[in-house]
N, C-alpha and C positions, 0 to 999 in steps of 0.2 A: 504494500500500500504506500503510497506517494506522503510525503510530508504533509503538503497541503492538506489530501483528502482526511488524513488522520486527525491534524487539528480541528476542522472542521466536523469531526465523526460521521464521516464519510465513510462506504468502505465502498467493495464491484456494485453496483444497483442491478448489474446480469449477476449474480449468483444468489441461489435462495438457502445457502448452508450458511450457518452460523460458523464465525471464527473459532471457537471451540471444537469444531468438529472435525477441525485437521489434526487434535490433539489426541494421542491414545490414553487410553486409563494409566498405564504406567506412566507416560510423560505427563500427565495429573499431577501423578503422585509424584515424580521426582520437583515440578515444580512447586508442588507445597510444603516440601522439604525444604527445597531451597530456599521460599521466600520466609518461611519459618525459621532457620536458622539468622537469616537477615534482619527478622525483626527483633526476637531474642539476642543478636547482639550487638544488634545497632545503639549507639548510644545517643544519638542525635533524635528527637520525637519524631522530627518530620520522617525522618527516612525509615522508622518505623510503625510510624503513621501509613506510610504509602506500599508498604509493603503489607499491613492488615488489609488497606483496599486491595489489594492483588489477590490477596487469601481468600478473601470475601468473594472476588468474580470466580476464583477459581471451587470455590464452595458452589456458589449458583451452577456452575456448569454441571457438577458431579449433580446437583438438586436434577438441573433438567433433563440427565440422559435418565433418569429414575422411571 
């Protein structure tokens, strides 16, 4: 996805698959490991601020394939 169309929350307007669904279950879970370990030893709020948002989209995805 293009810079632009990203800031504006843009993404293809031809595709009807959700960004998440390029992801496997394992890659899930490897990335809420990761963003977890990120947040847990982040000492900065923001930066673990923004990684709870990560956690959180990647919570909803795992909600949606349910």
């Amino acid at each position: 996805m293009r810079e632009g169309e990203a800031d504006a929350g843009l993404r293809d307007a031809g595709s009807d698959t959700e960004p998440g669904d390029s992801l496997s279950a394992e890659e899930l879970d490897v990335l809420t490991v990761g963003f977890t370990q990120i947040r847990d030893q982040e000492p900065r709020e923001d930066v673990a601020n923004w990684a709870n948002a990560v956690l959180a989209l990647l919570q909803d995805e795992r909600d949606r394939r349910r």
